[in-house]
N, C-alpha and C positions, 0 to 999 in steps of 0.2 A: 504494500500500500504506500503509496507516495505521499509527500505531504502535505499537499492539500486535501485529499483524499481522506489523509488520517484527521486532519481537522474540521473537516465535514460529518465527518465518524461522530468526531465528540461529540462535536454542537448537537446533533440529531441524538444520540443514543445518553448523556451526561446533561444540554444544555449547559454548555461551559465554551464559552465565546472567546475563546482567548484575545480578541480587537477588545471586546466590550471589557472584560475582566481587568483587561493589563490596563486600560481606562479609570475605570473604578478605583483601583489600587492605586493608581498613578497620582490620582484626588485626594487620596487618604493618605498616602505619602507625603504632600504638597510638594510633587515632584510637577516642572513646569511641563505645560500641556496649551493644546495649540487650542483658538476658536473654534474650529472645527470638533475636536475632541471634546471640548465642554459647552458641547451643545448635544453629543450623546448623552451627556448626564440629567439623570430625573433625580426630581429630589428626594428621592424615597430612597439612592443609593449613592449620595455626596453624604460621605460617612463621617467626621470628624477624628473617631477615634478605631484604633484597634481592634476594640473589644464588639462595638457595635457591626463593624464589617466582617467579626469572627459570627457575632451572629447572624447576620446574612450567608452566612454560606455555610451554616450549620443547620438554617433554617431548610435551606433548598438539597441538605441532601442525608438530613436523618429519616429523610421516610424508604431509603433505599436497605434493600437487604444488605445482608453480610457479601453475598456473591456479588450482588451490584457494585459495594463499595471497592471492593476487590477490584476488579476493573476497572474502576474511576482510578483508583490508584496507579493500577500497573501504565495505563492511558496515562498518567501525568508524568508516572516517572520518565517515561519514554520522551515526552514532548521536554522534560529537564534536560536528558542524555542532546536532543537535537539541540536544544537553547544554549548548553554549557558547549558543544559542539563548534554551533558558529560563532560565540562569543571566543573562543579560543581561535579562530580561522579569523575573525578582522581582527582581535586582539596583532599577530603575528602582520597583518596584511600592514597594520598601521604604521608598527616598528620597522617592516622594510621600507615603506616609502618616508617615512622621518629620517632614517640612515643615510638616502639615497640622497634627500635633502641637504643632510647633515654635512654629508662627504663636499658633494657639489659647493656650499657655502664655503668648506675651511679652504677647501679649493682654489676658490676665487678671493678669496683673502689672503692666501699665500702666494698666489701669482700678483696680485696687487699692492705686495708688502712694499710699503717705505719705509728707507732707514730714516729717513729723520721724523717720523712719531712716534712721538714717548710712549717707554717700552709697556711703561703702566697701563696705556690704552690699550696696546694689543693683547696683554696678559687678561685687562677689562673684560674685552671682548670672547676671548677664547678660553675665560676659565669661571666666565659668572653668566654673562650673558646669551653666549649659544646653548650652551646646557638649560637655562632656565628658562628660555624660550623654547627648548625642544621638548621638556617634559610637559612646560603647560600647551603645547601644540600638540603633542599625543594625548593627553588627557580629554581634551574639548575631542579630539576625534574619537579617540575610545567611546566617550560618553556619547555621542552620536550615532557609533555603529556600533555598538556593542547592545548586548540581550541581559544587563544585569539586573535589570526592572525585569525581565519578564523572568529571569532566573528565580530571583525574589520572590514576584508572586508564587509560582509552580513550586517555591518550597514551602512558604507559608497555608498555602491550600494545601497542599501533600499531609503537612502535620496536622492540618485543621481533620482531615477526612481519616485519618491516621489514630485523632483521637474518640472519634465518631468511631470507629470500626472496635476497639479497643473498647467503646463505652458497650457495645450489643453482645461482645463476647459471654 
């Protein structure tokens, strides 16, 4: 099953939207979120706190049996394995094109060296400033292409369904 295929699965057989959910969560995080996105929000799921969004999604999935929850489970872990998956795949993708950057700048900084500025400038330059603009330049793109919000979610519903299944035992 491919994966749109597997998240068509969920949504129909769980009702678990992962657009909608990572949404929700995104609100309750006060993680920032476009107009578009908070205009999917009703107010019946603009959560405030933790504990009220643990019951939302305790509410929607204590009337499943033991076997159901099973499968909601095994369905989550699996969408975590793909989520922690690509987050490792741009995580690696970011650091080579920042290297590739990185190289290309000292580069041209060393082909452009003159002796008459002070050595303090260029020690400035190549020992505070390129590093401390390369990490917050991979950071912003990390946080842009990385899956740690959706990582997040799929672990805190895992544990939430985890103690649900644990309470029917």
């Amino acid at each position: 099953m491919n994966k749109k295929n597997l998240k068509i699965y969920i949504i129909n057989t769980f009702n678990f939207d992962m657009r909608k959910e990572k949404v929700i969560y995104l609100y309750l995080c006060k993680s920032k979120i476009s107009k578009k996105q908070r205009k999917q929000l009703t107010p019946d799921v603009e959560f405030e706190n933790y504990e009220s969004w643990k019951k939302y999604i305790v509410k929607r999935y204590e009337a499943y049996n033991q076997i159901g929850l099973t499968e909601f489970l095994r369905m989550l872990n699996l969408l975590l394995r793909q989520s922690k998956k690509a987050d490792s795949f741009n995580q690696n993708i970011c650091i080579a094109y920042m290297s590739t950057f990185l190289s290309f700048l000292v580069t041209q900084l060393g082909n452009n060296y003159d002796p008459n500025v002070h050595i303090v400038a260029v020690l400035l330059v190549y020992l505070f400033l390129i590093p401390a603009s390369t990490a917050y330049i991979i950071s912003k793109l990390y946080d842009s292409y990385g899956n740690g919000d959706e990582v997040s979610l799929l672990q805190d519903v895992r544990e939430i369904i985890n103690e649900i299944t644990e309470q029917k035992e």
